[in-house]
C-alpha positions in Angstrom: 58.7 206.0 -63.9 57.7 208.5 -66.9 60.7 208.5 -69.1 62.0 204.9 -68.2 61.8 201.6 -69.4 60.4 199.3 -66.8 62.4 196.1 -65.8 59.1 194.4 -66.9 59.3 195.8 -70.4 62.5 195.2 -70.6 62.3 191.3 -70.4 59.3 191.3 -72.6 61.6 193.0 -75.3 64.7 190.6 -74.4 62.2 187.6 -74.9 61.2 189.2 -78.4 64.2 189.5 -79.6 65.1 185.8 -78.7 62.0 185.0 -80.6 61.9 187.4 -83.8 63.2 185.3 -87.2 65.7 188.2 -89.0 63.0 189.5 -91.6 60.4 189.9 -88.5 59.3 193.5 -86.5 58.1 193.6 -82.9 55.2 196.3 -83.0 55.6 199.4 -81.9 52.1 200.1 -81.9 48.6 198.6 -81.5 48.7 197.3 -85.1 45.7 199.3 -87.8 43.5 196.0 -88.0 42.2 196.5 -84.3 39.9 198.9 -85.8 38.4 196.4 -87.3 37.9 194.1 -84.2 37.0 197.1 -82.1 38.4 197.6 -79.1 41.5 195.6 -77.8 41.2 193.2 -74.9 44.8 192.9 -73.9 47.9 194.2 -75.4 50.7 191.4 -74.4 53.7 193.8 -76.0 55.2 192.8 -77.9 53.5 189.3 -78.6 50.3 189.6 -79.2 46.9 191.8 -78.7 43.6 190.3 -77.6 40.6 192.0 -79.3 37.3 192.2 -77.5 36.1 190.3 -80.3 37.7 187.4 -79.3 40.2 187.3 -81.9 44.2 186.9 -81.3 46.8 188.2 -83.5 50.6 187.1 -82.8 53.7 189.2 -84.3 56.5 187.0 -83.1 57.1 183.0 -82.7 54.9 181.8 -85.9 57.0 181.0 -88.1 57.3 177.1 -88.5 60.1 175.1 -90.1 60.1 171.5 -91.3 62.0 168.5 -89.6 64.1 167.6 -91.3 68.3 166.1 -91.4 70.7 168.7 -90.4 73.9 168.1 -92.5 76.2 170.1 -90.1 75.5 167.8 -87.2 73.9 165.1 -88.7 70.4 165.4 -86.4 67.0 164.0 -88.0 64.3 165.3 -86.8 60.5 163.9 -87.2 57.4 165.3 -85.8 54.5 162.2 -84.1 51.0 163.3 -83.9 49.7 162.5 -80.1 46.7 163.0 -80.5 45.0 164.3 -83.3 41.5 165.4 -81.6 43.4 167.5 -79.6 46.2 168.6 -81.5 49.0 167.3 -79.7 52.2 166.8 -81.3 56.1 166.2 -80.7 59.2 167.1 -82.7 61.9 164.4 -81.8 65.5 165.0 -82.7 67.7 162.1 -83.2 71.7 162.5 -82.9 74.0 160.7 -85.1 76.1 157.7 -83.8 79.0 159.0 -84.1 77.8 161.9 -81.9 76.6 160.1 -79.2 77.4 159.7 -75.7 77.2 155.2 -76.1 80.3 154.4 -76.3 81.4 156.7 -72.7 77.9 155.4 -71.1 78.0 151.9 -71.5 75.1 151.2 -72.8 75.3 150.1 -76.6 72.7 152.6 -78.4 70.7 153.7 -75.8 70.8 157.7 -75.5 69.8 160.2 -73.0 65.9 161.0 -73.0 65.5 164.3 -73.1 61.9 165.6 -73.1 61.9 169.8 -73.9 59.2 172.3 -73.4 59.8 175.5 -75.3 59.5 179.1 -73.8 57.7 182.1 -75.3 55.7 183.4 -72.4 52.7 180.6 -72.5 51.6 182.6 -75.4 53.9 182.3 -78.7 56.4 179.6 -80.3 56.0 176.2 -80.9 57.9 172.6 -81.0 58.3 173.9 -85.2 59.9 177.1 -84.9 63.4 177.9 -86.5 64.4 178.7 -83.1 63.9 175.5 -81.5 64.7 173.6 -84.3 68.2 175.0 -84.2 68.9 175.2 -80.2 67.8 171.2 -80.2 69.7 170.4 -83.4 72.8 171.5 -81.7 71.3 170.0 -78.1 71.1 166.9 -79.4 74.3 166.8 -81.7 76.2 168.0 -78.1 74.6 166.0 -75.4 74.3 162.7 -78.0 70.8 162.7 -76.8 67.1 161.7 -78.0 64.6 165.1 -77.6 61.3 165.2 -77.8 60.0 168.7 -77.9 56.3 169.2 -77.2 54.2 171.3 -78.7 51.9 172.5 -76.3 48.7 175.0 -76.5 49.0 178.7 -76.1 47.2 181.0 -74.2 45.1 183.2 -74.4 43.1 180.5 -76.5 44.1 178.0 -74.4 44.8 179.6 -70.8 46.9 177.5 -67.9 46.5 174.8 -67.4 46.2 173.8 -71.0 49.8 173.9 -71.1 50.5 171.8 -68.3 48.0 169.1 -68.9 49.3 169.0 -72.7 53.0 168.8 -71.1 52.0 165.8 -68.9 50.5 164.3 -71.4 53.0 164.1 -73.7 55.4 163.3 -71.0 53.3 159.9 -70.6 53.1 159.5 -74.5 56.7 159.4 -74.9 57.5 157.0 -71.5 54.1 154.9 -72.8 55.5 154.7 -77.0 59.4 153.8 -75.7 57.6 150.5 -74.0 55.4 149.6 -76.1 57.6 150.3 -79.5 54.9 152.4 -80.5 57.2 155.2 -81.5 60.3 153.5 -83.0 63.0 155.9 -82.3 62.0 155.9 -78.7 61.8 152.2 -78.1 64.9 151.5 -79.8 66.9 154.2 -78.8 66.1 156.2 -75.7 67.3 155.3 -72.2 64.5 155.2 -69.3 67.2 155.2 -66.6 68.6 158.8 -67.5 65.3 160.8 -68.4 65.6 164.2 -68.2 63.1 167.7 -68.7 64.4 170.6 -70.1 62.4 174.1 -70.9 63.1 177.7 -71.0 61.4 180.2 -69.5 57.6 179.2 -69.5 59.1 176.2 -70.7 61.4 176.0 -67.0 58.1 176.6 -65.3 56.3 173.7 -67.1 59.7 171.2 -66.6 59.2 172.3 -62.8 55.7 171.7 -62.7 56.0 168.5 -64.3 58.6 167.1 -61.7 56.0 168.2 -58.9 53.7 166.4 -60.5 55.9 163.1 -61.0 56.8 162.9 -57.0 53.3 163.5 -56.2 51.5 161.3 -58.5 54.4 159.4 -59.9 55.2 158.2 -63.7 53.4 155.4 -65.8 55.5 152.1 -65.0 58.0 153.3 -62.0 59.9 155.3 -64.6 61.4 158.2 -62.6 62.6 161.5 -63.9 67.0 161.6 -63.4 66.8 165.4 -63.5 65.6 168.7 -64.4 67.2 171.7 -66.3 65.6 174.8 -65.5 66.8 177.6 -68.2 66.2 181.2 -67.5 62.8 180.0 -66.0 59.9 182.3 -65.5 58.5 182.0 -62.3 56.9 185.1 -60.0 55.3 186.3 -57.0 53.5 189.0 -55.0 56.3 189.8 -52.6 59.5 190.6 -54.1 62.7 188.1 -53.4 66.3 189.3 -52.9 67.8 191.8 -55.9 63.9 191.7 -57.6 62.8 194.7 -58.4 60.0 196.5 -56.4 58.9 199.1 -58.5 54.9 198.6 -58.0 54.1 199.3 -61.4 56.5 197.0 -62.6 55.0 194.3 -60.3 51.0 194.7 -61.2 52.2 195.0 -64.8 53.8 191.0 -64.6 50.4 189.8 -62.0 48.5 191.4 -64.8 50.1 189.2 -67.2 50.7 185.7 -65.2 46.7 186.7 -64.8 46.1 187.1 -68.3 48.1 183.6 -69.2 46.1 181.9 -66.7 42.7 183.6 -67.4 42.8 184.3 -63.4 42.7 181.0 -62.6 45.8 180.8 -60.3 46.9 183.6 -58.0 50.9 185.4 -58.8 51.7 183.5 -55.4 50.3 180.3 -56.6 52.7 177.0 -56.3 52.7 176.8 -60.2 54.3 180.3 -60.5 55.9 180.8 -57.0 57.2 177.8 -55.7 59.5 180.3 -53.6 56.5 180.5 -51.3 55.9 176.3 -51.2 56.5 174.8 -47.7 59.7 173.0 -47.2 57.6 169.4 -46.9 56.4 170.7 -50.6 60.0 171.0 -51.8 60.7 167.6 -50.8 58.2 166.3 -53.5 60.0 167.6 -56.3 60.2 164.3 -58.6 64.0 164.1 -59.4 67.7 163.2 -58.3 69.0 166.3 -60.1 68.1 170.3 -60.8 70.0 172.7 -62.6 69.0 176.6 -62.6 70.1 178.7 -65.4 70.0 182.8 -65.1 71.4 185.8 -66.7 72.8 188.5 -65.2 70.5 191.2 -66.8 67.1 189.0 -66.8 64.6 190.4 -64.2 63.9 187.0 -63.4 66.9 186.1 -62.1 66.7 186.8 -58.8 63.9 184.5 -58.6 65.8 181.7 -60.3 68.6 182.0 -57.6 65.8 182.1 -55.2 64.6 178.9 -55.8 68.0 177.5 -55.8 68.2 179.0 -52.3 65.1 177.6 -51.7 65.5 173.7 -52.7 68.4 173.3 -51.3 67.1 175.0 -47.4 64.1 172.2 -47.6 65.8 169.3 -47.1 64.9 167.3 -50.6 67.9 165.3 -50.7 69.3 166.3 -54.7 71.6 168.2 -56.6 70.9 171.4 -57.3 73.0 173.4 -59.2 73.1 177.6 -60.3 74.3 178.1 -63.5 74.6 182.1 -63.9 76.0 184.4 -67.1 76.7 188.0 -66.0 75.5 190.6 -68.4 73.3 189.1 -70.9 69.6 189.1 -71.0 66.8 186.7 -70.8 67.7 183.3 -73.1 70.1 185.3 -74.5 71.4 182.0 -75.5 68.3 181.4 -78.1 69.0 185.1 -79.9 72.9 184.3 -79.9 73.5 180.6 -79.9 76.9 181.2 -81.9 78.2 183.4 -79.1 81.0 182.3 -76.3 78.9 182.8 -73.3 75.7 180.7 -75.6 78.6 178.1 -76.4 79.5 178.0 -72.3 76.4 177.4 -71.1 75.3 174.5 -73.7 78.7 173.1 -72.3 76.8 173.2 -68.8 73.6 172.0 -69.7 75.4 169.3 -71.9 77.2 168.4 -69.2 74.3 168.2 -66.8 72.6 165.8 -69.3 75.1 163.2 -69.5 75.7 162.7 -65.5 78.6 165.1 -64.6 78.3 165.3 -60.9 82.1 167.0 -60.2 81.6 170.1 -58.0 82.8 172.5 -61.1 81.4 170.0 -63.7 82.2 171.0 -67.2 82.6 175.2 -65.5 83.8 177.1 -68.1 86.6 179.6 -67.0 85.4 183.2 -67.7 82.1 185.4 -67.3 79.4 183.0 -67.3 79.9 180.0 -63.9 78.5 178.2 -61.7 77.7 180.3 -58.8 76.1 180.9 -55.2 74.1 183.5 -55.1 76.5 186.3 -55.2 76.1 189.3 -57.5 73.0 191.4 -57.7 70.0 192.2 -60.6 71.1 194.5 -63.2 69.1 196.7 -64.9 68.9 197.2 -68.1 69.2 200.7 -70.1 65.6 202.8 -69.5 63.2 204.6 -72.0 60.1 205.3 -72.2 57.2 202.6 -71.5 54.0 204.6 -70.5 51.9 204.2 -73.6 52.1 200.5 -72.9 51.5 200.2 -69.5 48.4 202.1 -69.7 47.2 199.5 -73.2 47.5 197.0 -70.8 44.6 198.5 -67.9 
């Protein structure tokens, strides 16, 4: 592989990029303060390092904005402190009236619920980045639809399962605040009877997680997820699926990192990460009516999201599932271009998904990105040079 970019490396740059405010730099190199903490731990290019000191140091996804009212679309947002011991928070976007979906619903003011888990690898962004705040601005403006967007804890500080547990918990917070009126917006506003999770890529694994977790343990007061929306999710395993790529160094390089996220506490063939590999009587527990799988064309992890489309639908659970693919375009291309056609086509889809469409070509855009079956293959991406950080990370 000397003298190639690795299809691992690849994604970790695409996910940078998605994640880098204009004025930022990725790292090129191990930055001149790990001197002073010694010698580095972990390199997690181009997120963070680990020093053998125990110290982290983040170069992307920690920049934070206020909520605040977005004049374009007319969105307020407002953060709610969960719980303040543990540092649990929410960032809750509400849509304009005269954007919301009430008046082709039927139900007054009651909106969509839609509770989001950000992406950034289970190590960088938050529910306050200008990234987020943006994509849910406009999520909520489109799909006239109450988010909540949890701010979970990262690893490495916080390995899995902090993430999960902090994602459940604030998944009972917000059903818990909407009854008891706790949390006015919620009470007043959201609709029980059409919640939905949403996440991209770490964030897709915690929404996925979360909905096992509902249909085995089920939700506080018989509430019941209506669907899941699954975008660009990151999910892995030991044994390569269909179109994944099988370079070995590629693969130990991704274990070493699902192992490094999860402080080794869950194997790369684990349910949590591969539920490829779950039994078809596991499938069936997934807590929801409705799932739809977002990929791009160019994303290494593609072939796993069509996967577990393959997947759901072979076990017998009795939902909709639906692929939602964009040929050439990266991993959450969507995030680092959300004023391009093909970012504009798929909020249609996801939109769409939110407020009930059910026809077999929904809201499908005519053109490059579609709903699909699982034709096509993984592309990869252009190659350089990737040795000096493989071996950082041994």
């Amino acid at each position: 592989m000397a003298g190639s970019i690795s299809s691992a490396l690849l994604l970790l740059l695409n996910m940078a990029g998605a994640l880098l405010a204009p004025s930022a730099s990725a790292p090129q190199s191990l930055p001149a303060s790990a001197d002073d903490d010694g010698d580095v731990d972990f390199f997690f290019f181009p997120f963070l390092v680990r020093y053998k000191s125990g110290r982290v140091e983040r170069f992307v996804g920690t920049d934070t904005v206020p909520a605040s009212l977005e004049p374009a679309t007319g969105v307020a947002s407002k953060d709610a402190v969960i719980d303040a011991a543990a540092g649990l928070a929410v960032r809750l976007y509400l849509p304009s009236l005269g954007n919301s979906t009430r008046t082709r619903s039927g139900r007054g003011d009651r909106l969509p619920l839609v509770v989001f888990y950000h992406g950034g690898g289970f190590v960088t962004e938050s529910a306050f980045s200008p990234t987020y705040q943006r994509y849910l601005n406009a999520l909520a403006s489109k799909a006239g639809a109450l988010v909540v967007s949890v701010d979970y804890h990262l690893s490495p500080e916080h390995p899995l399962p902090a993430a999960y547990d902090d994602a459940w918990a604030a998944l009972r917070w917000v059903l818990g605040s909407a009854r008891s009126g706790a949390e006015p917006w919620l009470s007043r506003r959201a609709d029980l009877t059409r919640l939905l999770l949403v996440g991209d890529s770490a964030g897709g694994n915690i929404a996925h997680n979360m909905a096992m977790r509902a249909g085995r343990e089920g939700l506080d007061g018989g509430a019941a997820i209506k669907g899941i929306a699954l975008l660009d999710p990151y999910f892995w395993g030991k044994r390569p699926v269909p179109s994944e790529t099988r370079d070995p160094e590629d693969r130990r390089l991704n274990d070493r990192i699902w192992s490094f996220v999860c402080a080794g506490r869950y194997g790369a063939d684990d349910p949590v990460v591969n539920p490829v590999a779950m039994a078809r009587e596991e499938w069936r527990r997934l807590g929801c009516a409705r799932v739809l799988v977002t990929v791009a064309g160019l994303d290494v992890l593609s072939a796993r999201g069509r996967a577990y489309v393959e997947e759901l639908r072979a076990s017998g659970w009795g939902g909709e599932v639906r692929l939602y693919e964009t040929p050439g375009e990266n991993h959450v291309y969507f995030l680092l271009q959300p004023d391009g056609e093909k970012a504009a086509k798929e909020m249609d889809a996801v939109v769409a998904f939110i407020n009930g469409d059910r026809s077999p070509g929904g809201s499908k855009p005519e053109g490059s990105a579609k709903y699909t079956n699982f034709l096509g293959t993984l592309a990869e991406g252009q190659e350089k040079n990737n040795d000096k950080w493989k071996s950082s990370c041994e």
